[in-house]
N, C-alpha and C positions, 0 to 999 in steps of 0.2 A: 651461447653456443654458435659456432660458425654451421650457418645452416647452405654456404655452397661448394663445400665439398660431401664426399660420398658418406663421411662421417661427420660426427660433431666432437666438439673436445671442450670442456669447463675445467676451471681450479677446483678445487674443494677439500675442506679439512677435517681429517678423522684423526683420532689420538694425537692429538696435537703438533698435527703435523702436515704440511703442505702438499696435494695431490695433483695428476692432472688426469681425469673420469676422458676416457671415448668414448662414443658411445654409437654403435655401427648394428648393423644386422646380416647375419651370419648367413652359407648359401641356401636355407631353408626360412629366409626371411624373418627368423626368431632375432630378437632384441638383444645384442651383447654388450658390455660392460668391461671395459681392463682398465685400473688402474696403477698409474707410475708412480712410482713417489720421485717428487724433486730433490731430497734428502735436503729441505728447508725446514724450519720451524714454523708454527701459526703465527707467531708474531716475527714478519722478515720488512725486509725492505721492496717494495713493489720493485725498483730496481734488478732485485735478486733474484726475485719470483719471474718475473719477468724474461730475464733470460732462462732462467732455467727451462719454465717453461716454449719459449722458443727452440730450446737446441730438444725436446723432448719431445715436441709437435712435428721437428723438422725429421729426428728419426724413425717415427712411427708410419712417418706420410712415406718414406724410404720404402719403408717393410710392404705399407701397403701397396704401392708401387709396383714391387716385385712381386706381390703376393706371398710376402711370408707373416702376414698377421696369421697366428695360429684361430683356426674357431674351435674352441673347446665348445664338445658336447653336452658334457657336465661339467660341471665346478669341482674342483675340488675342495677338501675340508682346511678349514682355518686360513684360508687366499683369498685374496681381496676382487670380491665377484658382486657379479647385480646382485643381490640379493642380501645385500649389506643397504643397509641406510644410508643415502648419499643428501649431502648439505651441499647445495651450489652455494659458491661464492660467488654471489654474481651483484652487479652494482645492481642499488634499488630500483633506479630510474629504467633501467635495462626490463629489470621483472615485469614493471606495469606494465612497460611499452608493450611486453610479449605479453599479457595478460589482457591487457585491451584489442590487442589483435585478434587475441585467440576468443573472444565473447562476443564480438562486434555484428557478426552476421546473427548471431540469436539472440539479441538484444533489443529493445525498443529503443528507440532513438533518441526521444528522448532521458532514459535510463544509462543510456552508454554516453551522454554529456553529461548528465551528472556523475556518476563514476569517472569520466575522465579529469571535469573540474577538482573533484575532492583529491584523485591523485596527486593533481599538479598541486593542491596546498599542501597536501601532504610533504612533496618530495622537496618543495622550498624551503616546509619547516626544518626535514631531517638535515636537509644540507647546509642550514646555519645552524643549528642546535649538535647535530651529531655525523659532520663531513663526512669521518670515515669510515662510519657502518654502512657492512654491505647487507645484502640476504640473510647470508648466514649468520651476521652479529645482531642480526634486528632481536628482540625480546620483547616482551607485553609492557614491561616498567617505562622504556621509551614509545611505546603507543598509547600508553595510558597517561604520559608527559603531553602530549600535541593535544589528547581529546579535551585533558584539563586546561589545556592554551587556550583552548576552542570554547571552553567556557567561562574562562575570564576574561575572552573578548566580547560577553554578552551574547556568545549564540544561546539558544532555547535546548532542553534538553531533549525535544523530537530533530534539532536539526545536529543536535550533536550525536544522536543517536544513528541519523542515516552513514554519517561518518563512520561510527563505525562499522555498519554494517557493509560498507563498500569496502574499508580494508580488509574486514574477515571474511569478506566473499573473495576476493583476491588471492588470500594467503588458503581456505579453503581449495581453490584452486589449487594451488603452488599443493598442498599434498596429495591431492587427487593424481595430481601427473608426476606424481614422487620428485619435484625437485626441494621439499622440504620432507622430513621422517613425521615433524609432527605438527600442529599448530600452535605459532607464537603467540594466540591470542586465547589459549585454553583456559587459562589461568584470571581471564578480565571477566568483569561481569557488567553485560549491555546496559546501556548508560538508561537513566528513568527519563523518559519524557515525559511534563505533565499533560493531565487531561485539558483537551481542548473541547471546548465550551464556544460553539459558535456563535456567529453574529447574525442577526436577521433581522427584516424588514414585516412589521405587520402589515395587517392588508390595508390601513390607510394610509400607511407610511409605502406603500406600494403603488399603490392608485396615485400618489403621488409624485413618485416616482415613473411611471408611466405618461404624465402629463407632460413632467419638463424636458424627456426625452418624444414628446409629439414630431415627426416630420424630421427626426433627424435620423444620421446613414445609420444607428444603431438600435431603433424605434425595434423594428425585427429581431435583430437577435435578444435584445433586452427585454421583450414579451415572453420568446421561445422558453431562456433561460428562467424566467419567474415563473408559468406554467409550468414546464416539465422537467425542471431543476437538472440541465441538460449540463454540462462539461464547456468551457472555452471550445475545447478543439474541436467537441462532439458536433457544436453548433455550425461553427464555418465549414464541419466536415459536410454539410449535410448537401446535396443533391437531387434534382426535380425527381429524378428515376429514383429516388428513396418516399416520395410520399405519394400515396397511391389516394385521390380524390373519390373513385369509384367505391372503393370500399373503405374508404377514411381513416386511413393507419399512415404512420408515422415512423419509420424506420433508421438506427442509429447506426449504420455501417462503416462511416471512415474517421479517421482524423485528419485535422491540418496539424501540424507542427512548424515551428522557427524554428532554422538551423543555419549553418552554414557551407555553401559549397566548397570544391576542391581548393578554388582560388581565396576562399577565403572572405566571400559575399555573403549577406544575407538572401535567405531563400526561401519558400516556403514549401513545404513537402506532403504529400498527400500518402495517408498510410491506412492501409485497411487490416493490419492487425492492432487491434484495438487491447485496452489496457487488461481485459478480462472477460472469461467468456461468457460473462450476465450484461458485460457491456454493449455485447453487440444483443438489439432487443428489439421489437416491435411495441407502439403504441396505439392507443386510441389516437387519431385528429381531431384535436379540439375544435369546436365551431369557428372561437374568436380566431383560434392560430389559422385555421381553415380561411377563414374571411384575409387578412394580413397578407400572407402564400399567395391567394389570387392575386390582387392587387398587386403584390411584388413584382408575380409572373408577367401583368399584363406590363408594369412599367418597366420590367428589365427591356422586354420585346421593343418600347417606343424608347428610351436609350441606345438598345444596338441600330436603332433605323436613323434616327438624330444621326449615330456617333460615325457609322458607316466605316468607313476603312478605319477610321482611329481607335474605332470601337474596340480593347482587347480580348482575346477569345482564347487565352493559355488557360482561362479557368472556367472556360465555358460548358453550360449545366450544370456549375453551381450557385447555390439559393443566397447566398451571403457576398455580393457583388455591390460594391461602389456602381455608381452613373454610369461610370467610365469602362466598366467591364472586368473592374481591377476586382480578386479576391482581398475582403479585407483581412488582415495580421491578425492573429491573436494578440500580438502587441500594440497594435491600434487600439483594440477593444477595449484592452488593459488600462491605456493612456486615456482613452475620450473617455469612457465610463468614470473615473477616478476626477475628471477636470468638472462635467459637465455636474455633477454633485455636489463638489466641492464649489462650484461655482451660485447653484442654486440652494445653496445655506445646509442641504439634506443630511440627515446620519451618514458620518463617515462609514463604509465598508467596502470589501473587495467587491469583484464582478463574481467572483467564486461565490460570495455569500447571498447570490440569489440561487444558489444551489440549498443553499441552509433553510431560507425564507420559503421556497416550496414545502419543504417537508416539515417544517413547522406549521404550517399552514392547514398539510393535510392530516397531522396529529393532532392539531386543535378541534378538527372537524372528523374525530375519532377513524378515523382509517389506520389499520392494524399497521405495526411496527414492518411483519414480512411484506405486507402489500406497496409500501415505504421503498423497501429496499429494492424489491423487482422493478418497481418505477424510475426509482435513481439508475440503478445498474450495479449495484456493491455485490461484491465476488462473496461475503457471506452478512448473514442475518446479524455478526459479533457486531460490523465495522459500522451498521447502521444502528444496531441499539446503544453502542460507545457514544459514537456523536450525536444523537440524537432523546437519548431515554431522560436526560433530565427535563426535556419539555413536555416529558406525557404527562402533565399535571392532574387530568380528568381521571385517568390511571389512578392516582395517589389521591384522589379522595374517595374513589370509588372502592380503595383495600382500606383508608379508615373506615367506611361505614362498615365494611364488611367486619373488621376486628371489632369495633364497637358491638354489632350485634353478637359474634362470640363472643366475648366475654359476659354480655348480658351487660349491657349500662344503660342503667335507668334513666328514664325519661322526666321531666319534673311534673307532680303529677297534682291536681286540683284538691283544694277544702274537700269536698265533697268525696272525693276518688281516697283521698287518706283516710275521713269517717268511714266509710265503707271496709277498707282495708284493715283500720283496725278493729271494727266489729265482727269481718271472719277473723282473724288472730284473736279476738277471745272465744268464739264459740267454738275454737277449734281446741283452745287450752281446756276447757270444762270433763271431765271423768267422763266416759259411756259407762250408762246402763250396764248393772250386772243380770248376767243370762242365767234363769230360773230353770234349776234340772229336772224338776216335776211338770209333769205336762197338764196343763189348763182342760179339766174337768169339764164333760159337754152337760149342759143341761139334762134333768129328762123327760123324755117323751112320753104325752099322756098315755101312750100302750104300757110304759116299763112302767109307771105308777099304780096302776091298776093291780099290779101284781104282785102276792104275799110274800113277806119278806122270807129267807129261806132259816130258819133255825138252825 
């Protein structure tokens, strides 16, 4: 839609046949709708269309001009009015671009690069696979062609899955603000990602872990993260005025993210809407974490006195600082974590899967599944007992004993305990005593003998 004049104007095609929709607002500000017909068919030549629509844009803009656009107040019956389903034809590439404009401000940032990446493979694939679908030609059988691409190219079925979830949040969209009647993806059924089944580090495989990162710039964050199975960005997010020493709490308020600026640099961005609202969370201050924090605090102070003017202070006041004053990257962390383990022979894992290795940790050492999840930050009780429930092992012996004792299973039992056992099973088989219905005659007493008997 040409969004700098007073109106707007798209193609679009109903009964097979070529339109041009305006779409203006009438002197009571109400939303109106005239459609022209080019007197084309659905299938013409852009050529065709083209002009037609030119000499139909040029006489409407005429009328408007003058002010002879009529504003009907009502519609009349069987005239082609808003309130008819309108199909934009509109190039794909076109839709996203307005689609990502229009989510950009309510988005996480990093959620609106991924949604912009997947577009951009999306609109690469259609335009070698299917050049001249627009909007309105798109259908589910062509979306459900890329997502099957997507998995013969060896993507996993969770990241084929986000795929799709970015297109139908798109096209979602597109009906919401009616420039679709309905959705092209009603008909697909969301792709199955398997269960993920984490990686973690035991606690000697941690202590160990701990040792060959001694003295080096990520000693810090690689504690924080193994203690309180903290996020990448949560961790760089963190700031002095977030831990409070006095009363020994620990507080999760920003993130760092990697992006990039207008020109087209990398950058790094500080964001205090956080991924969910159990994400932003207070903790305990661990002693050890406690002990580390000082020392950080006291040596960042003798670095900025060393570094003096050179010293940088664009991320000053926060806790995850190079020598040099610099914030380090989530993507530093990513690379040095990944080298310095690989280097030192260690189980290969993410920097993410000291997220996993906490909470294994504190499952092994019986802490409730929800006390788990409020710790991590997960938005519900589902996403921490999915990743997590096949390691409550203690759990699963603790429900066989329990079914063993319902059903009654026998214990194996001593010589002695089965003599026993089977000597009540016969005294228990033997006949009782039959009960005498005449009652046992009392002796008698030398008064009643004394006495003649009565004739």
């Amino acid at each position: 839609m040409k969004a700098s004049l007073p109106y707007k104007y798209i193609t679009s095609v109903k009964n097979g046949k070529q339109y041009v929709v305006f779409d203006y607002k009438d002197k009571a500000g109400k939303r109106k709708r005239k459609w022209v017909s080019t007197g084309l068919p659905e299938k013409c030549t852009k050529k065709a269309l083209n002009e037609a629509v030119e000499e139909i844009v040029a006489d409407f803009a005429d009328k408007w001009n003058n002010n002879q656009v009529v504003f009907n107040t009502a519609p009349k019956k069987n005239t082609e009015d808003e309130s008819e389903p309108v199909v934009i034809n509109q190039e794909l590439s076109d839709f996203f671009s307005e689609w990502l404009t229009a989510i950009k401000p309510n988005a996480a940032r990093t959620t609106y690069q991924c949604y912009k990446r997947i577009m951009e493979r999306f609109m690469k694939y259609m335009s070698a696979e299917y050049p001249d679908v627009t909007l309105a030609d798109l259908n589910h059988s062509q979306i459900q062609t890329f997502l099957n691409y997507k998995m013969d190219q060896g993507l996993k079925g969770s990241s084929v899955k986000q795929y799709y979830l970015a297109i139908h949040s798109a096209f979602m969209w597109a009906v919401k603000m009616e420039i679709l009647p309905q959705h092209p993806m009603d008909k697909m059924v969301m792709p199955r990602a398997e269960r993920h089944e984490a990686v973690f580090y035991n606690e000697d495989e941690l202590n160990e872990l701990f040792e060959v990162f001694k003295d080096h710039k990520l000693e810090l964050i690689v504690h924080i993260a193994a203690y309180y199975g903290l996020r990448r960005c949560e961790i760089i997010g963190l700031k002095w005025d977030s831990i409070d020493f006095k009363k020994k709490t620990i507080s999760i308020e920003r993130k760092v993210v990697s992006d990039y600026d207008e020109n087209g640099k990398p950058k790094l961005f500080v964001e205090t809407r956080l991924k969910t609202n159990s994400t932003r969370r207070t903790l305990p201050l661990i002693p050890h974490i406690e002990e580390m924090l000082l020392e950080k605090k006291k040596m960042d102070k003798h670095y900025k006195k060393l570094g003096g003017k050179e010293y940088s202070t664009e991320f000053e006041g926060f806790v995850c600082c190079d020598p040099y004053g610099k914030l380090i990257s989530p993507n530093t962390v990513t690379h040095d974590f990944h080298e310095v383990i690989k280097k030192n022979g260690l189980k290969m894992l993410r920097f993410h899967d000291l997220r996993h290795s906490c909470a294994s940790l504190l499952l092994a050492n019986d802490i409730p599944m929800k006390a788990i999840q409020e710790w991590l930050g997960h938005a519900t009780f589902n996403i921490t007992a999915n990743l997590y429930s096949h390691l409550e092992y203690n759990a699963k012996v603790a429900s066989a004993e329990t079914i063993s004792r319902v059903f009654g299973a026998k214990k194996e039992e001593t010589p002695a305990e089965s003599e026993q056992s089977a000597k009540t099973e016969t005294e228990s088989e033997k006949p009782a005593p039959k009960k005498s219905n005449s009652r046992k005659k009392k002796k008698d007493t030398p008064a009643e003998s004394s006495h003649p008997t009565a004739v």
